[in-house]
C-alpha positions, -999 to +999 in steps of 0.1 A: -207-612+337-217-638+362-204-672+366-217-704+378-190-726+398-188-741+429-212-752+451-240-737+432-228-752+401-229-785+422-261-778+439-277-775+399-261-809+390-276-830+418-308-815+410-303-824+376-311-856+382-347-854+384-353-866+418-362-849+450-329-840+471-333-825+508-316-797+520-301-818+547-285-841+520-271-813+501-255-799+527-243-832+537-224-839+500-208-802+498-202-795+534-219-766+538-256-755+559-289-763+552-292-719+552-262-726+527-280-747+506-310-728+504-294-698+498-280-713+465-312-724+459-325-688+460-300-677+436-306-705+416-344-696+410-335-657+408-313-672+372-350-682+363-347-722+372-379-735+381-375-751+414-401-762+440-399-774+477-417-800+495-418-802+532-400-840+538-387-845+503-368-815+494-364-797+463-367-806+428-366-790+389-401-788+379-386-790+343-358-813+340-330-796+309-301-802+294-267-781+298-244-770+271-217-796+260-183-778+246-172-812+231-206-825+218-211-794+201-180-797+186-183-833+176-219-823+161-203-793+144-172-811+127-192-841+114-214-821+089-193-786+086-159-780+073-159-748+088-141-730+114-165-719+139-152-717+174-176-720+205-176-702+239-198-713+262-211-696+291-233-703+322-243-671+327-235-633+310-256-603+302-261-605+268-243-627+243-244-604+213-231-577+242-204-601+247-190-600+210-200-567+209-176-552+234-151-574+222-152-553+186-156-517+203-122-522+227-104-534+194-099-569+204-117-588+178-124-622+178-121-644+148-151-643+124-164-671+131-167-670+166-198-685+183-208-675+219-238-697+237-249-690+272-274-711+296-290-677+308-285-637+300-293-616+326-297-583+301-314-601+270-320-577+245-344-580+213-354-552+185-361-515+199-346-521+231-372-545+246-357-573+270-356-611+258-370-634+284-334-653+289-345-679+322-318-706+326-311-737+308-342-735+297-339-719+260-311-711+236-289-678+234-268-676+207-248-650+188-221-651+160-194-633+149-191-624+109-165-601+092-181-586+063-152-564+037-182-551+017-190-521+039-222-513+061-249-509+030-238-542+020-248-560+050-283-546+053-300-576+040-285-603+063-315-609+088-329-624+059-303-647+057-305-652+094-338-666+088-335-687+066-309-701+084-328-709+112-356-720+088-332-749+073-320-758+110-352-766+123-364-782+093-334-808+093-337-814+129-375-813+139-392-814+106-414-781+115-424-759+088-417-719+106-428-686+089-407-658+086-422-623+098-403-594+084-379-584+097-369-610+120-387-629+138-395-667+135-430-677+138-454-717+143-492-703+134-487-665+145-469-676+177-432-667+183-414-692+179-377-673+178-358-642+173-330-622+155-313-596+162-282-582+140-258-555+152-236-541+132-203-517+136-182-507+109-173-479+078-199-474+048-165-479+028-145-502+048-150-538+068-181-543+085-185-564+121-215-585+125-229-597+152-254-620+146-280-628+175-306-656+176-325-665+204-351-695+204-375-712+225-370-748+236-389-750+267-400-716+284-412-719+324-440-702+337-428-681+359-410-664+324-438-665+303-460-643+327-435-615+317-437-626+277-462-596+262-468-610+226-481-650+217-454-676+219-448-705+214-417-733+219-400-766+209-410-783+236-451-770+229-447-784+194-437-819+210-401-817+198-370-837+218-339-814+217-305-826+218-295-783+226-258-789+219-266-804+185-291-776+180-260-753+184-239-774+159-266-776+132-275-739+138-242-728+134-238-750+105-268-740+080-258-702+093-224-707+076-239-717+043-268-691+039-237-662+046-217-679+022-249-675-002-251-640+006-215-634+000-214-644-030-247-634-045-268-613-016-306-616-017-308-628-056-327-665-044-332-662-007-356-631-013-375-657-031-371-685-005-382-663+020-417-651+004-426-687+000-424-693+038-435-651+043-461-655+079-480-621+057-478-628+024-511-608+006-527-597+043-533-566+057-509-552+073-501-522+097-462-505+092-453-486+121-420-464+119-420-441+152-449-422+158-465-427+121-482-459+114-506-469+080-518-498+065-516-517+032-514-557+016-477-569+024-465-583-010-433-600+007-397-586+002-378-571-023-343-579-041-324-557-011-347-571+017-376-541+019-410-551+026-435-543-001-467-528+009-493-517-012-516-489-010-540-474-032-524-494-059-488-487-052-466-510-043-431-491-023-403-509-007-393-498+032-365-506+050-349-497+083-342-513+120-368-492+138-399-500+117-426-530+126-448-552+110-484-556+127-513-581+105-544-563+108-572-586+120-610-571+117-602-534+133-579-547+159-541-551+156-519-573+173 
């Protein structure tokens, strides 16, 4: 795990302030070189920040962002929940859902509950092992620890949950209608919008540790996109303002209330909820599972969270982590 402090923390909060700064003045301020300063720079930009140099006026973000705030998020979180999260925030780290994860494996578990937020991951991870495009500062990272006593059968449905959950969130605060895409992604008219990715370690039998990964799009560079392999899309594309600290209350907030729904009665409305907002509902679709793949109408989910297809008539139910969900469009997929 990295960590941002000292003079490269500093050098990132002068240039927060949206002006030009010179190398000369930097150095000047911290009392350090001008080689100093640049190379902080240089690790700066390798964290993903988008900074540019002009010979006589210095360096500047070419995106100005917003850092986490422990006690705003707090003070967002308290006035609308009467929960117990508990934040953790982090400048940098590999992966937050690796965080919590190691955590559970060495036997020191933190309290469910538990909400860990980073500016940047520097081993993002999504579905199948593909990496997450995690540049800093510039989108959110977030994962969140839930205890479930039910066992490990009991908790296959909860990425449904998960996206509702960040269905309601950025409905209250941005007013954008998303689409769901079995199994987890988050979708604005067939572009990516966001991510989930649920980890689980436990006993069929016995309790079952959650950890519950989201990662969403505020305002992705250029120099991260080039590296992005599917369409995409983010907040600051679909002309939203983002307060991120109160997106991390508000998130956190409707993710507490759809678990509680799923404690207490699964999948029995949300599996509803979720084909009215389904990104596939009655298209063509290709299921791919390994090195099989076939094609059928997706009717939507089922009771437990399967995806319907229908073939020849037929309607079946699949489930499991390692399949995907392609629409067909003319003879091409995507």
């Amino acid at each position: 795990m990295l960590i941002l402090k000292g003079n490269k923390l500093a050098v990132l909060n002068y240039l927060q302030q949206g002006e030009f700064v010179s190398g000369e003045w930097l150095g000047l301020q911290l009392g350090i070189s001008r080689a100093a300063v640049a190379k902080h720079i240089q690790s700066l930009q390798e964290l993903g920040l988008d900074i540019f140099k002009v010979t006589g006026k210095g360096y500047r973000l070419n995106t100005a962002f917003e850092l986490l705030n422990q006690q705003r998020i707090e003070q967002y979180y308290k006035a609308q929940s009467e929960g117990v999260a508990q934040f953790e925030l982090f400048p940098v780290i590999d992966s937050t859902n690796s965080e919590l994860m190691r955590r559970i494996q060495s036997g020191q578990l933190p309290d469910s509950g538990t909400v860990v937020v980073s500016e940047s991951q520097t081993a993002g991870r999504g579905r199948r092992g593909r990496q997450w495009q995690s540049p800093f500062g510039s989108n959110l990272y977030f994962s969140y620890y839930w205890l479930l006593d039910d066992g490990l059968q009991a908790a296959m449905g909860v990425s449904i949950a998960v996206g509702l959950a960040v269905y309601d969130a950025l409905k209250a605060l941005y007013q954008i209608d998303v689409q769901l895409k079995w199994p987890n992604d988050i979708l604005v008219h067939e572009q990516k919008l966001a991510g989930v990715l649920v980890e689980l370690d436990g006993q069929p039998d016995g309790p079952c540790h959650l950890v519950i990964g989201i990662g969403l799009n505020l305002n992705m560079p250029v120099t991260a996109s080039a590296n992005i392999d599917q369409a995409w899309t983010d907040l600051a594309l679909l002309g939203c303002e983002v307060d991120k600290s109160k997106l991390v209350a508000v998130l956190t907030h409707c993710l507490e209330q759809r678990l509680k729904q799923y404690r207490q009665s699964g999948l029995d409305e949300m599996h509803q909820q979720w084909n009215q907002v389904h990104a596939f509902q009655g298209q063509r679709v290709n299921l791919i599972t390994g090195l099989r793949s076939w094609q059928g109408i997706c009717e939507g989910i089922d009771p437990q969270g399967g995806i319907k297809i229908r073939q020849n008539g037929e309607v079946k139910s699949y489930f499991g982590g390692e399949i995907s969900l392609r629409k067909v469009v003319d003879d091409f997929t995507y």
